[in-house]
C-alpha positions as CSV (number, residue, x, y, z in Angstrom):
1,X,23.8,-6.6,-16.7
2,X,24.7,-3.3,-17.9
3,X,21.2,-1.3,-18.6
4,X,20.7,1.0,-16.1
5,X,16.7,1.0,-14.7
6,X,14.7,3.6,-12.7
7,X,12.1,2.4,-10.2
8,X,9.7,4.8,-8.5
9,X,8.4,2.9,-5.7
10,X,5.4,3.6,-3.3
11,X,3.5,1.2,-1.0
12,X,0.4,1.9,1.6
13,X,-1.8,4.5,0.6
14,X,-5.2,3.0,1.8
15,X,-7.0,4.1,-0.3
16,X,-6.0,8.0,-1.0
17,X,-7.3,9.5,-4.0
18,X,-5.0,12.3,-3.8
19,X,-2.0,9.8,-2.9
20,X,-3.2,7.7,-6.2
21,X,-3.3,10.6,-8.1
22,X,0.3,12.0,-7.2
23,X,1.6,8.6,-7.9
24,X,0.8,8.4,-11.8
25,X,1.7,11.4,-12.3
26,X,5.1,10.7,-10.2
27,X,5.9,8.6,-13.4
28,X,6.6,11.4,-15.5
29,X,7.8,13.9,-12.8
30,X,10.8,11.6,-11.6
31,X,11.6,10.4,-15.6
32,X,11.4,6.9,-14.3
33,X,11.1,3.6,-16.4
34,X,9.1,1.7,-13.8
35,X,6.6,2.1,-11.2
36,X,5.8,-0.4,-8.2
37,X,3.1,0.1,-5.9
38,X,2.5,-2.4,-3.3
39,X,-0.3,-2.6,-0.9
40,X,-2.0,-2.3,1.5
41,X,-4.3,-0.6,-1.8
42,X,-7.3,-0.4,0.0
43,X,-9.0,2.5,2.8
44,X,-10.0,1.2,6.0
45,X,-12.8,3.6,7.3
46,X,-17.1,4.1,5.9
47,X,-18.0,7.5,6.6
48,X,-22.1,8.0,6.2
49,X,-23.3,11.4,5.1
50,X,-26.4,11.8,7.0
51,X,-29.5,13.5,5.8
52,X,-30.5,15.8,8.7
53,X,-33.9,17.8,9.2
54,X,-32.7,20.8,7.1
55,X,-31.9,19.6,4.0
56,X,-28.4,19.1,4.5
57,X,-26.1,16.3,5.5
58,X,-24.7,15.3,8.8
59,X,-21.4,13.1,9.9
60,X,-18.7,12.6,12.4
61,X,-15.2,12.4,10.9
62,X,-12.1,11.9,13.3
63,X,-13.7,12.6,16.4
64,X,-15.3,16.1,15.4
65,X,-19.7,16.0,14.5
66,X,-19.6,18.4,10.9
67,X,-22.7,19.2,9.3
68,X,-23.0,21.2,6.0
69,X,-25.9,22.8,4.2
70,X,-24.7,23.5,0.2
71,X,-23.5,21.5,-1.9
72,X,-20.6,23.3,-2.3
73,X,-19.6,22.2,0.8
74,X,-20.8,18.7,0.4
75,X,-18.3,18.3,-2.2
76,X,-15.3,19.9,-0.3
77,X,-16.4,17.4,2.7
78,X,-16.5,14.2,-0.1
79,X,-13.1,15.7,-0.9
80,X,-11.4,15.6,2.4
81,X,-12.7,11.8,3.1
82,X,-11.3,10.5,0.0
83,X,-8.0,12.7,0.7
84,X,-7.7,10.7,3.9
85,X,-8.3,7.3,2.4
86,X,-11.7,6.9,3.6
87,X,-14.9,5.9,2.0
88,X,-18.3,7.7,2.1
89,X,-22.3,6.8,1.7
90,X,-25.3,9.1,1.7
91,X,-28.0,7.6,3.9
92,X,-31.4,8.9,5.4
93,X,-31.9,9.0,9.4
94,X,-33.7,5.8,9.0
95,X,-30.8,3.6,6.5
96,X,-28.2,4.7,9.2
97,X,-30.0,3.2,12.0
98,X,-30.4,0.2,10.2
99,X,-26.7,-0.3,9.3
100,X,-25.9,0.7,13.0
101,X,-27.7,-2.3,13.8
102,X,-26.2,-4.6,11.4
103,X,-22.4,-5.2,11.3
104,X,-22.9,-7.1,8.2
105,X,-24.8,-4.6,6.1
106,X,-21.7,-2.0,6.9
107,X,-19.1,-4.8,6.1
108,X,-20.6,-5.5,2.7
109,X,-21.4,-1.8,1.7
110,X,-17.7,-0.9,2.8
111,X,-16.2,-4.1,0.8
112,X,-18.5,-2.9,-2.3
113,X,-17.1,1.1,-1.8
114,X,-13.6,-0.3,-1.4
115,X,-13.6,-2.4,-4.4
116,X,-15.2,0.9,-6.7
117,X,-12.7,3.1,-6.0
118,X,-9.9,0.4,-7.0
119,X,-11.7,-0.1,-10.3
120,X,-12.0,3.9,-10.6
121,X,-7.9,3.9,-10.2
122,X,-7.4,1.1,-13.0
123,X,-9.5,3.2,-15.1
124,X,-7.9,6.1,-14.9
125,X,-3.9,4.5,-14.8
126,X,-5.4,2.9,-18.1
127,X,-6.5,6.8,-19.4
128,X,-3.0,7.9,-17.7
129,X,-0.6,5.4,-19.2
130,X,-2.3,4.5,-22.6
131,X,0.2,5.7,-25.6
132,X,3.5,5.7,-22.9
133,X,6.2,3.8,-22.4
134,X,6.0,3.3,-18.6
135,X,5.6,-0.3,-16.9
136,X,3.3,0.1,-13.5
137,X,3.1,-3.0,-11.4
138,X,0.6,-3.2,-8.8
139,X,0.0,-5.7,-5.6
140,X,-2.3,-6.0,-2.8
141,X,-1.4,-6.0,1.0
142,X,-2.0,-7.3,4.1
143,X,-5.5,-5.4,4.5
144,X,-6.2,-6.2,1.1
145,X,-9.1,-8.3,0.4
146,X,-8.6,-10.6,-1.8
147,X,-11.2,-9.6,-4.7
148,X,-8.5,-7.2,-4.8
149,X,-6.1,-9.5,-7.4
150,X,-8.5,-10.3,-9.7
151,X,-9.3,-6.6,-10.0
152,X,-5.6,-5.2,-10.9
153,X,-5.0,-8.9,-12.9
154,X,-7.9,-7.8,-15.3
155,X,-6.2,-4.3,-16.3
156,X,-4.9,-3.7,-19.4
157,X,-2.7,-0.8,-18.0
158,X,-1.3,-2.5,-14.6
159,X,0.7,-5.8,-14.3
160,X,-0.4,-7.9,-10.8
161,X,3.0,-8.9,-9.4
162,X,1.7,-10.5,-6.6
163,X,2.9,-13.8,-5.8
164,X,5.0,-14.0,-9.1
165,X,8.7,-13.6,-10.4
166,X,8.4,-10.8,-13.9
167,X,11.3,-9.6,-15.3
168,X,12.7,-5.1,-14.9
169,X,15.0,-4.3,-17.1
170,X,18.0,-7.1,-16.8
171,X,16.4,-8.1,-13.1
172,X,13.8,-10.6,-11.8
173,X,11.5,-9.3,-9.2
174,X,9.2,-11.8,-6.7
175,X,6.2,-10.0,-4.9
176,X,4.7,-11.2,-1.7
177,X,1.5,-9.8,0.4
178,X,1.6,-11.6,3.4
179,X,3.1,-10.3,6.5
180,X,3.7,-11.9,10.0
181,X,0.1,-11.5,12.4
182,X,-0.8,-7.9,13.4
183,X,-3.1,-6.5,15.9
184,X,-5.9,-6.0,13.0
185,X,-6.3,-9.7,12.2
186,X,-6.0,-8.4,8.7
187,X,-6.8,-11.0,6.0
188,X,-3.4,-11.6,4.7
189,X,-1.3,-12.3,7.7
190,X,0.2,-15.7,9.3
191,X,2.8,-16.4,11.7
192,X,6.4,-16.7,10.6
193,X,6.5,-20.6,11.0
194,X,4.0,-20.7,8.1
195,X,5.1,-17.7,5.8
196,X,8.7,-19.3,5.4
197,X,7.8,-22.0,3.2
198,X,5.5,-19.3,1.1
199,X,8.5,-17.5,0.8
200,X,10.9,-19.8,-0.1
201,X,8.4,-21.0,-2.9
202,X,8.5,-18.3,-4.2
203,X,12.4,-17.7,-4.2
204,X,13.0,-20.9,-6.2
205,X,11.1,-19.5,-9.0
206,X,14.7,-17.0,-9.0
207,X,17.3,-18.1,-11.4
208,X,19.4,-14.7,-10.8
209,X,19.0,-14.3,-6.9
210,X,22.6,-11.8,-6.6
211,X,20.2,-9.4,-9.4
212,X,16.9,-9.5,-8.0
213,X,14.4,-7.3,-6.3
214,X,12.5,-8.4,-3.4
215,X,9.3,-6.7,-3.4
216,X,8.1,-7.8,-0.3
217,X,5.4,-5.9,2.1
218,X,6.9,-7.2,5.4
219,X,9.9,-5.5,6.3
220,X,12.7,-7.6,7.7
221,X,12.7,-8.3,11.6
222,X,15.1,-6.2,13.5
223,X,16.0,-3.7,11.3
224,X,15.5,-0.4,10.9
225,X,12.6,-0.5,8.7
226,X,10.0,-2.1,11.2
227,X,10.3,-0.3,14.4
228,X,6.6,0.6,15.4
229,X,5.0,2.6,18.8
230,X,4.5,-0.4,20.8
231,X,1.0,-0.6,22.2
232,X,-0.6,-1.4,25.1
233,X,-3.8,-3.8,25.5
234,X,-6.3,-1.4,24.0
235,X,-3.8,-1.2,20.7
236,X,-3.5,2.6,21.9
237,X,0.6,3.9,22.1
238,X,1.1,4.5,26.0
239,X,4.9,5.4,25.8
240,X,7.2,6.7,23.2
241,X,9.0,3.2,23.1
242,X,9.6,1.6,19.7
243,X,9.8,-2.5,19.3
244,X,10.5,-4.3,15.7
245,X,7.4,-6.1,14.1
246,X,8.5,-7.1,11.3
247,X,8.6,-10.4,9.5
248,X,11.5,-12.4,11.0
249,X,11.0,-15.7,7.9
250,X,11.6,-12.3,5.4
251,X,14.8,-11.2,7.6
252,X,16.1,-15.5,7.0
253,X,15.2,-15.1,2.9
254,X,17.0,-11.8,2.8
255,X,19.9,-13.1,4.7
256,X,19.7,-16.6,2.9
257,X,19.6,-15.5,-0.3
258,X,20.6,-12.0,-0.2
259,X,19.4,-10.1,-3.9
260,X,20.3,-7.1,-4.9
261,X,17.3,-5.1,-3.0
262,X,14.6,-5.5,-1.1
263,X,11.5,-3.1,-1.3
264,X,9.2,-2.9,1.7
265,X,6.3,-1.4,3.3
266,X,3.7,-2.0,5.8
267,X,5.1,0.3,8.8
268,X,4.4,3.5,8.0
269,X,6.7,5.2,10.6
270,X,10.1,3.5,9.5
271,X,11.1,5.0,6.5
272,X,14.6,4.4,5.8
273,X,17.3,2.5,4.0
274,X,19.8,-0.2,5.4
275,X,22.3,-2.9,4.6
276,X,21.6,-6.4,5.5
277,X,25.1,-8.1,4.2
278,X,25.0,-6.8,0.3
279,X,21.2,-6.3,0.1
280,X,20.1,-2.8,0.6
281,X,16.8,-3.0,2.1
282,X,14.5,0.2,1.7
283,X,11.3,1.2,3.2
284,X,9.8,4.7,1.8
285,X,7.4,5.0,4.5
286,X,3.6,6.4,4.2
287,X,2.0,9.9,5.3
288,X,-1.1,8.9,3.2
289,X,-3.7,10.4,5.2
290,X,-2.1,13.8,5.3
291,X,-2.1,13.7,1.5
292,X,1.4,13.6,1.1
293,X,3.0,10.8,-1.3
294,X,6.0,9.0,0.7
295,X,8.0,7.1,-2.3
296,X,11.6,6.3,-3.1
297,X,13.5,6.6,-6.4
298,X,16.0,3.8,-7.1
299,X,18.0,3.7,-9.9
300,X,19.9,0.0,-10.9
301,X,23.0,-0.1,-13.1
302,X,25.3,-2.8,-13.7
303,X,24.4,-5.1,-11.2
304,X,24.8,-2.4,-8.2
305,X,22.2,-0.1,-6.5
306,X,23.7,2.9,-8.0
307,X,21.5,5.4,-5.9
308,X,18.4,5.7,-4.2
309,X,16.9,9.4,-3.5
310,X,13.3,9.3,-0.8
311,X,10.3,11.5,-2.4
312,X,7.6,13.5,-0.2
313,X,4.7,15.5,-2.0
């Protein structure tokens, strides 16, 4: 237990090019051995590009109608959507009226945009990494559909840690998706009652639990990596109050077993580092749709967390 390993890890980009991008070549930047990147993967908004009436294109992105006429500034538009996660389609007058009218049509273009651009990433990580020495492991998220797995399971490049103990360096790592219920009715979530056996499935698989990594997308309940705006009825933030959402049967394995770290996501606002007992719980956080990659350097040494440094870029 005496090899030292360096972890870059990053979780919730949905579905940033420019995020993805940053990320591999993060690798090399920070000199690391390993990277992790857990969910939530995927984007979560289908922008159409509109033909108007002059031979240019038409759309409404965050609140704000834009039209453009070259295709100069088609591509700079394209650009910007993908920056911010988001997914686009070219349709005439008539195909956008037709989608407006059917819920279905949207959901299954958006599912078949969503799923391109994740094969588009595994391409390029396997461009990227061919011929290096670096170990990427990848798993989906709470928003995450699950065609997801089988995409990152069949790349050559990426490992799919999801659901499954593999082995950094001298230390065992278990990845879990799932998080306690959320607003969204996202298609990975359950309440607590019913995660906590998933969980502690998944923990006996752990021969080394004092050495291992928790790589789990839930933050704990109550600490200071899930503290979200708290919302009102119409999921809108009516006052500057924070509560904790977090998983509370991921707070019980933490405390029950307590490993050696535990790497979360899902709330984008709580970035941050903590103790719970020996475990030093870390959550780097996510500024994905400004473009900016949110990650967290940790480097493991003789059974300790000898440091841990937060990224922005």
């Amino acid at each position: 237990m005496g090899n030292q390993i360096k972890l870059f890890f990053v979780t919730d980009i949905h579905g940033s090019n420019l995020c993805y991008r940053k990320y591999l070549n993060a690798l090399k930047i920070y000199n690391v051995d390993t990277g992790i990147l857990l969910g939530d993967l995927t984007g979560k908004v289908l922008i159409p590009l509109v033909d108007n009436s002059r031979g240019g294109w038409e759309t409404t992105l965050m609140g704000s109608h834009i039209e453009v006429e070259t295709d100069d500034e088609l591509a700079k538009l394209k650009n910007t959507i993908e920056t911010l996660g988001y997914y686009w389609t070219h349709q005439t007058q008539d195909e956008f009226l037709v989608y407006k009218e059917d819920p279905k049509k949207v959901d299954a273009l958006f599912k078949r945009l969503m799923l391109q651009r994740l094969q588009e990433w595994i391409t390029l990580a396997e461009e990227r990494l061919d011929g290096t020495d670096y170990k990427v492991y990848m798993a989906a998220g709470n928003d995450d559909y699950f065609e997801v797995d089988q995409i990152i399971e069949d790349s050559k490049a990426i490992v799919n840690c999801n659901n499954r103990n593999v082995i950094i360096g001298d230390h065992e790592m278990i990845t879990f998706s799932w998080t306690n219920p959320t607003p969204w009715n996202t298609p990975r979530e359950k309440p607590d009652v019913e995660l906590e056996p998933m969980l502690e499935q998944l923990c006996s698989q752990v021969k080394d639990l004092p050495n291992a990594i928790f790589n789990f997308h839930a933050p704990p309940y109550g600490s200071s990596l899930d503290l979200a705006p708290e919302l009102d009825k119409k999921l809108t933030q009516a006052t500057e109050k924070k509560v904790h959402v977090g998983s509370k049967a991921v707070a019980k394995m933490i405390e029950k077993y307590q490993p050696l770290i535990g790497l979360h996501g899902h709330i984008h606002e709580s970035r941050g580092a903590q103790k719970i007992k020996r475990t030093v719980v870390i959550n780097p956080g996510s500024e994905y749709s400004e473009g900016v990659l949110k990650g967290v350097v940790v480097i493991l040494e003789k059974g300790k967390v000898k440091d841990y440094i937060f990224t922005s870029g």
